[in-house]
MARMIMAR-927061 format. One record per residue: x, y, z of N, C-alpha, C, O in turn. Coordinates in pm, whole numbers, padded with zeros to 5 digits, always signed. Example, Ala and Ser with C-alpha at 12.3 -4.5 7.8 and 13.67 -1.06 7.14 Angstrom:
2
+01319-00569+00780+01230-00450+00780+01320-00330+00780+01424-00332+00846/+01285-00225+00708+01367-00106+00714+01290+00003+00787+01341+00114+00804/
END
This chain:
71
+10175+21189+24227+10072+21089+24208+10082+21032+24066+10122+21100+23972/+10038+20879+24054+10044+20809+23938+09937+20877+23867+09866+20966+23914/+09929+20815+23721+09792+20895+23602+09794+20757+23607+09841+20727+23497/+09777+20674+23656+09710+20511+23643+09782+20400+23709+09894+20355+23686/+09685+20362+23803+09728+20234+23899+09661+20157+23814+09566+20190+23744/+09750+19985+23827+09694+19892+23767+09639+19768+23855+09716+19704+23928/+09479+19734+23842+09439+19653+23890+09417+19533+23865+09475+19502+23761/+09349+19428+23920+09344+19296+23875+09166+19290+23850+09110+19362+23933/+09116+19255+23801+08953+19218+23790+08962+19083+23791+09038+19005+23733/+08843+19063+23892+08775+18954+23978+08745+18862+23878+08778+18753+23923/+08688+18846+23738+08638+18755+23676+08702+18698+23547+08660+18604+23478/+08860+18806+23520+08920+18706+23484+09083+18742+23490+09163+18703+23405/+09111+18809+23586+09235+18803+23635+09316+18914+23520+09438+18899+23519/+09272+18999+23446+09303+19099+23348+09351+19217+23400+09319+19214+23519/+09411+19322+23376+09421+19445+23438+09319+19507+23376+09254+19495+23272/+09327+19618+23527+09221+19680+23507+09301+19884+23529+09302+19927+23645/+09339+19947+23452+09419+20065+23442+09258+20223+23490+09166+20282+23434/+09331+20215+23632+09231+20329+23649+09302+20475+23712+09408+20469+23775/+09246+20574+23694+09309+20706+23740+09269+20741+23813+09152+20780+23811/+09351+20747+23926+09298+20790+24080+09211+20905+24083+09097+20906+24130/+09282+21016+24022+09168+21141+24053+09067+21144+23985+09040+21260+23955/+08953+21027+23919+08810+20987+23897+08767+20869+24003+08656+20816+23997/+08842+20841+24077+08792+20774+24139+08692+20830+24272+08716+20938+24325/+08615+20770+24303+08465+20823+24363+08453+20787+24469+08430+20858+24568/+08469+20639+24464+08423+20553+24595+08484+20405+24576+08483+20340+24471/+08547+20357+24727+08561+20226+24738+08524+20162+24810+08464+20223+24899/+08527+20000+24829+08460+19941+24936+08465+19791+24918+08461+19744+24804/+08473+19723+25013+08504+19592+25001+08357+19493+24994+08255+19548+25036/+08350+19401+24960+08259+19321+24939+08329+19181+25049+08431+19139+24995/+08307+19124+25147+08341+19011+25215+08303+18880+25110+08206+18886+25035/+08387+18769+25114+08337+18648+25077+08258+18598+25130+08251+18600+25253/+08164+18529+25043+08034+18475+24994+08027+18356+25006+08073+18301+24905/+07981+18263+25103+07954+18090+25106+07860+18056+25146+07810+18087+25254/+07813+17976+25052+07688+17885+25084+07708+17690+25051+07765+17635+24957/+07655+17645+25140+07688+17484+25130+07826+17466+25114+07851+17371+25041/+07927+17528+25159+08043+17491+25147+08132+17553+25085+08252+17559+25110/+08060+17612+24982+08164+17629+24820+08162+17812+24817+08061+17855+24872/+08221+17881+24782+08260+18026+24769+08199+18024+24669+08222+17947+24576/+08088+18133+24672+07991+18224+24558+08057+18324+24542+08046+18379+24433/+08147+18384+24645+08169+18533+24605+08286+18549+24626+08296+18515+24744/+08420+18589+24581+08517+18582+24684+08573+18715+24681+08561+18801+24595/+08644+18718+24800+08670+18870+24891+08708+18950+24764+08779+18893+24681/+08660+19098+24739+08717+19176+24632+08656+19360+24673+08573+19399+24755/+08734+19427+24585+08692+19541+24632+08598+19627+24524+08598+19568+24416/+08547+19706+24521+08484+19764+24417+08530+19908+24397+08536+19993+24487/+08557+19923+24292+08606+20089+24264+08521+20175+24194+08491+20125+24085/+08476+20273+24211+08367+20329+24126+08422+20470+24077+08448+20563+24152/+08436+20469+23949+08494+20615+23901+08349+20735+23865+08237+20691+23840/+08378+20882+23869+08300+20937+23856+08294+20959+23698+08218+21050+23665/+08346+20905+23614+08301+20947+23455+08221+20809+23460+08236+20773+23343/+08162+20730+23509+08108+20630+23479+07968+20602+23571+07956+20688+23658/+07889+20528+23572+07766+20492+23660+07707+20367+23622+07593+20343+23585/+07835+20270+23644+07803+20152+23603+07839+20079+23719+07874+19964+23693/+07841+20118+23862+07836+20030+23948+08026+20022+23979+08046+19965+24087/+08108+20049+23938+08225+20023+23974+08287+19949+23915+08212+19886+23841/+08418+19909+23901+08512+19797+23874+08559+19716+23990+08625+19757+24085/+08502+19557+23960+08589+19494+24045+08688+19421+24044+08714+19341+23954/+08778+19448+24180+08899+19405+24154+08938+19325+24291+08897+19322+24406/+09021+19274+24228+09130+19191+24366+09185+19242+24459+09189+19182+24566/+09236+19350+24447+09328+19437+24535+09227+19472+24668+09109+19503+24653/+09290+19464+24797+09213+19526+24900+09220+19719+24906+09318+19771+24853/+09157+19775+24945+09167+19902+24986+09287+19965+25004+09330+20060+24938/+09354+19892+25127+09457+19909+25182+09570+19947+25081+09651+20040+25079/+09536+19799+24963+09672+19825+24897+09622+19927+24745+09706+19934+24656/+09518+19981+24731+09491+20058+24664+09529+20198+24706+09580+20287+24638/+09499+20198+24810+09595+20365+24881+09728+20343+24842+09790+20409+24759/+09767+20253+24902+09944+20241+24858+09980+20260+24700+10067+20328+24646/+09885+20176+24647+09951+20230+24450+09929+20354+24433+09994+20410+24345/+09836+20429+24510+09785+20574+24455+09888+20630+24530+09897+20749+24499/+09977+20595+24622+10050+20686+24716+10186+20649+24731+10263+20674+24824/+10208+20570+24601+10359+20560+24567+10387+20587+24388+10501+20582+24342/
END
């Protein structure tokens, strides 16, 4: 196992370097539209256990978050 997959964050496209074995919980958030225009767009949330700030969000789906942790 890696000591740090690197992610993308939702608000400004930065990495985001997290260590799998603090990680807690994940989960996707669906995109967000109202009148047309995207309020929210598709992203996942990662929540580590040294922290309780709601998670990091990122670009990456789930899917491919198993895969960085499992290559």
């Amino acid at each position: 196992m890696k000591n740090f997959i690197k992610l993308t964050s939702i608000h400004d496209q930065s990495p985001v370097f997290i260590d799998p074995l603090l990680i807690g919980h994940l989960y996707e958030i669906p995109i967000k539209m109202s009148y047309g225009s995207v309020d929210v767009v598709r992203h996942t949330v990662v929540g580590t256990t040294t922290h309780n700030n709601g998670g990091f969000k990122v670009l990456e789906s789930i899917d491919k978050i198993l895969l960085l942790i499992n290559n």
